[in-house]
N, C-alpha and C positions, 0 to 999 in steps of 0.2 A: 481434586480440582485441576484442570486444564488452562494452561498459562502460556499467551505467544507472547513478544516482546521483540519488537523492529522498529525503524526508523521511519520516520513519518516519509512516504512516498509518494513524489507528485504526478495520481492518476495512474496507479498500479499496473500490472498488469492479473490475471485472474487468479494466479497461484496465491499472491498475496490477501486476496479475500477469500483465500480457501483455507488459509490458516486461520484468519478471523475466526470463521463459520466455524473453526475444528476444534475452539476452546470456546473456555466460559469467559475467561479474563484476558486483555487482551492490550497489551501497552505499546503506547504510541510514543517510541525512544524516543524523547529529542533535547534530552539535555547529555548529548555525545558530541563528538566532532563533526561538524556538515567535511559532507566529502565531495569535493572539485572534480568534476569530470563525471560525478556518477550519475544517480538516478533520482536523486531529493528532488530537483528544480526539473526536472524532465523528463518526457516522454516522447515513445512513438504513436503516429494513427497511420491510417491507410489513407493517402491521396495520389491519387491519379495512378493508380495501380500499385503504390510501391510505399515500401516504410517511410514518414516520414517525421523528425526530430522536433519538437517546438521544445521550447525554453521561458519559464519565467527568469524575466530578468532581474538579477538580484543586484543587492548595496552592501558592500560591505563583506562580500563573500570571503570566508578563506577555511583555510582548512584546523587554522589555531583557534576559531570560534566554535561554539555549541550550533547545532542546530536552529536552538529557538532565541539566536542572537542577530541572525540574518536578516537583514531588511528584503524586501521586494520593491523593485520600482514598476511602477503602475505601468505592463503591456497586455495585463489580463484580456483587454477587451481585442484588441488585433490577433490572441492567440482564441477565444472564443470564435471568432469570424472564419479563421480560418477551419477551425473544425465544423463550423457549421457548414462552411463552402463546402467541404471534401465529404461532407455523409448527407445532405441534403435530400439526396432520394435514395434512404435508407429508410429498410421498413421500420422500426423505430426511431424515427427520427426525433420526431413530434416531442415525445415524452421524455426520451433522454436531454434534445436540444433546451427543456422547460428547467430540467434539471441542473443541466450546466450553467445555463444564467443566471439561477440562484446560486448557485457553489461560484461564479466570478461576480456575481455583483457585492458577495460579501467583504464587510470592509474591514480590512486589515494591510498593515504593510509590514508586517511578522509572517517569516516564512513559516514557521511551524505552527502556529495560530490558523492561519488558510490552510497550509494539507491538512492539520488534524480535523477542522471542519468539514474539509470536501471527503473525511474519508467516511468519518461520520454520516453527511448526506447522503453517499454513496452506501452505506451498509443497509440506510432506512428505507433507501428505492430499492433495494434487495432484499428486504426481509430477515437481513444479518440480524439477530439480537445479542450479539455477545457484548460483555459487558465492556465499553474504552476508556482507559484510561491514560493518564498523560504520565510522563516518568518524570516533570520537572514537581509535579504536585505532590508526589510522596514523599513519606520521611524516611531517608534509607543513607547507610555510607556512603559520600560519592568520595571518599577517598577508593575505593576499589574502583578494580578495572576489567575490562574485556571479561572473561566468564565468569569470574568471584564476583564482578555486579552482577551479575544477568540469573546467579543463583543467589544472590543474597535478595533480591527482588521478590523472585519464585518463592524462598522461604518466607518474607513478608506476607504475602498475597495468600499463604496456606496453601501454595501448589504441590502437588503431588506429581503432577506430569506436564513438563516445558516441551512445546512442540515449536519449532524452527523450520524453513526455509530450509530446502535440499541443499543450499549453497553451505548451509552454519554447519555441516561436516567437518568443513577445513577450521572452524575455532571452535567447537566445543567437544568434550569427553565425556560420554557417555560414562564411565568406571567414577571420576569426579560427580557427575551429577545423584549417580546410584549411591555414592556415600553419603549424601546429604538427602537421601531416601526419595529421590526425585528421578520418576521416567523422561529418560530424552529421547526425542523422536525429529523425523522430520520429512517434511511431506516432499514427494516425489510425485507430483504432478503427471497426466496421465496426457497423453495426446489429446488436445479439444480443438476441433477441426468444422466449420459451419461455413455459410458461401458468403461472400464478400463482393457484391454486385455478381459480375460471372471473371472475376478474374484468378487466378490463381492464387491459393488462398495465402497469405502472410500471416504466419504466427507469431504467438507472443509481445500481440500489441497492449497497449492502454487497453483497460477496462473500457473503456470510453467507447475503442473497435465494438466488444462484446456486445456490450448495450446497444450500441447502435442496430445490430443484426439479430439480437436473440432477445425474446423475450423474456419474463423476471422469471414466470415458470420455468423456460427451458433455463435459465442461466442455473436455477437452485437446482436443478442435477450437474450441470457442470461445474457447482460448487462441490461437489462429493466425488468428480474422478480425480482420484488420487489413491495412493498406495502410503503407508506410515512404514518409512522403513528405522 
C-alpha cells in the first residue's frame, strides 16, 4: 500500500495533488507545527501578468502552535474576488470560479478544518480518489517526531511504500525507511507548461492557475508527469 503524508496546504500547487493521485492513502499532517512564513495560509495566482501572493489571515498564528490550533479571521471573501478579478476570462473559468465559492463559503474559522476541506473539494473536481485522511484522528505516538512519526504512521496505515515531495530528501532515509520494510520515494515533478492568457508563461502557481486554464481531462495527464526517484 502507497502512503503520502504532508501538511495541509492552502491551494497547492500541482505537484502536491500528484502525490495524492500517486498513493492509496493519503494524510493531511496537521497536528505538527504551523510554519510562519511558509505555505499553510498562502499562495500564489497569475494577475496581471505576474505571481501574485494572497494570504488568509490568521488569529493566533505562531510557530509553538499545531496546525489545527490556528484560527482564521474572516478575509476569505476579498481573497475570492480577487481571484475571480485576475482569471475572469479564463477558459475555465466558469467551473472552477463555482468551485471556489463552495470551498470559501464553507464555515469554519479552524485553519486546518478549511484546507483539509478545500483539498478534499479539489481532489472530487479532479477525479483524485485516494483515500484522505486527517493525522489529528488517528491513534498513533505523538511522543515521536520528524521521521520516527512519519514511519510510525506508514506502519499503522500497513504501508509498504511512503511517497514524499521531492523537497522531503533533505529529512528522510531511505536505509531507515527500508528497515522498517517500507519503500521511500519521492516525486520529482516534470515540467508542466500550458498558456496563460498570451503572456509568458509563470510556473508553479496555485492549482487554482491550473484549473483555471486546463481542463479536468488534461489536468489528469498532468497529474502523471512526474519521475519517482
Amino acid at each position: 500500500m502507497k502512503v503520502g503524508i504532508m501538511q495541509p496546504y492552502l491551494f497547492p500547487y500541482i505537484g502536491y495533488f500528484q502525490t495524492i493521485n500517486a498513493v492509496d492513502k493519503y494524510v493531511l499532517y496537521d497536528d505538527v507545527n504551523f510554519i510562519k512564513q511558509g505555505w499553510i495560509n498562502r499562495n500564489r495566482i497569475l494577475l496581471g501578468g505576474k505571481d501574485y501572493i494572497f494570504n488568509l489571515t490568521l488569529s493566533g498564528a505562531s510557530s509553538f502552535k499545531l496546525i489545527n490550533e490556528i484560527g482564521i479571521i474572516d478575509n476569505k471573501a476579498k481573497i475570492l474576488k480577487t481571484i475571480q478579478q485576475a482569471y475572469k476570462k479564463a477558459p475555465y473559468y466558469s467551473e472552477t470560479s463555482r468551485l471556489l465559492e463552495s470551498i470559501f463559503e464553507f464555515e469554519s474559522d479552524n485553519l486546518a478544518v478549511f484546507i483539509n476541506n478545500s483539498v478534499r473539494r479539489i481532489c472530487e473536481f479532479l477525479d483524485i480518489n485516494t483515500e484522505l485522511i486527517v493525522s489529528s484522528e488517528l491513534d498513533k505516538d505523538s511522543t515521536l517526531k520528524a521521521q520516527d512519526k512519519v514511519i510510525h504512521i506508514c506502519k499503522n496505515l500497513g504501508a509498504d511504500h511512503y511517497i514524499n515531495a521531492f523537497g522531503g530528501q533533505e529529512l528522510y532515509n531511505k536505509e531507515d525507511f527500508a528497515k522498517e520494510d517500507i519503500k521511500l520515494s519521492f516525486i520529482k515533478t516534470e515540467p508542466i507548461i500550458y498558456e496563460q492568457f498570451k503572456n509568458e508563461f509563470v510556473p508553479w502557481l496555485s492549482i487554482i492557475d491550473v484549473m483555471m486554464f486546463n481542463s479536468v481531462d488534461d489536468i489528469s495527464i498532468m497529474l502523471n508527469k512526474y519521475e519517482l526517484i
